[in-house]
N, C-alpha and C positions, 0 to 999 in steps of 0.2 A: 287728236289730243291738242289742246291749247298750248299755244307756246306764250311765253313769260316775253314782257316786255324788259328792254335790255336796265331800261329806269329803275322796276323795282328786282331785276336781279339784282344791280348795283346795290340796291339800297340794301335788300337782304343779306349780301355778302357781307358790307359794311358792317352791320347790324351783327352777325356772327362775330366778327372778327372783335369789334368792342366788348360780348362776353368773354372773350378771351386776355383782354387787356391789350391787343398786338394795334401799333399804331397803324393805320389807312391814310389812304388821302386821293379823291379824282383829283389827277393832274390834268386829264383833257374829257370834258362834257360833250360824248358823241352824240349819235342822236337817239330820243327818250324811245323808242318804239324797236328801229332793228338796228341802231348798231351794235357791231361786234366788240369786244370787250378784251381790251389785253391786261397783263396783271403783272407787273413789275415785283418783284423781289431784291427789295435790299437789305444785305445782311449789316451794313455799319461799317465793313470793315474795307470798301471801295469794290467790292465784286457784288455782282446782281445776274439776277435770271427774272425774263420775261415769256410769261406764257400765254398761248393763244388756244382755243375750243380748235378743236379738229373734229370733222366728220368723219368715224372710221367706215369706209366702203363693205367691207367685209361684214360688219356684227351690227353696223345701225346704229352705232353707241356715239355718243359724245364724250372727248376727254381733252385734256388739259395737256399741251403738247409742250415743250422747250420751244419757244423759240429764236433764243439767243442766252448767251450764258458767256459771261466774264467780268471784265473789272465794267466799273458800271458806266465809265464814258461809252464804251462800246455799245454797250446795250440799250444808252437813252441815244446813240445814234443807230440803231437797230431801229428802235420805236419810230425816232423821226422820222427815215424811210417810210415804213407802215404809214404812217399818218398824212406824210405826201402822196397816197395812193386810194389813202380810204380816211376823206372827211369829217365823218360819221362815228370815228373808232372812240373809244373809249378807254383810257388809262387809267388804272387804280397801281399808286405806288404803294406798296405794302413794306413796314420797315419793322424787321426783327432780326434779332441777332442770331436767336437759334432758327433759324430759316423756316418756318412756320408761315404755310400760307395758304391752310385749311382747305384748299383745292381739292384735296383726297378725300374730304368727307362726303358723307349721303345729301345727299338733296343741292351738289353743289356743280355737280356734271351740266 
């Protein structure tokens, strides 16, 4: 199976999220081929959740993990980490209030 370059995943998630009306934004341009993609959640109200793809070992599946959750200094120093480890990563900061951040949908795994 062909795997999706991380550019126009980006672009396609983006592209979802604008039918929606929920505002986006790349805060960090990894690199257009394989980097990894994190995905910030900010709800408005100073708490955020950043998610990362996880390889499940068991089922083969791809899915969208937590990987940090609180008020959102913590979480864009969660990110920073990440990013001091992996050059290449890519941040999409997504901001809604009702915490919507389309991850759960089909074709988004």
């Amino acid at each position: 199976m062909a795997r999706l370059t991380a550019r126009f995943w980006v672009d396609a998630y983006l592209a979802r999220l604008s039918v929606y009306d929920i505002p986006a934004f790349v805060v960090a341009h990894g690199d257009d081929t394989g980097g990894a993609v994190l995905v910030k959640l900010a709800t408005l109200d100073g708490q955020a959740v950043v998610f990362q793809r996880s390889f499940d070992l068991m089922s083969g599946e791809r899915q969208w993990v937590e990987l940090s959750t609180g008020a959102e200094r913590d979480v864009d120093e969660a990110i920073a980490r990440q990013r001091g480890f992996d050059p290449d990563l890519w941040v999409i900061e997504v901001e809604d209030r009702q915490g919507r951040h389309l991850l759960d949908q089909d074709g988004l795994a």
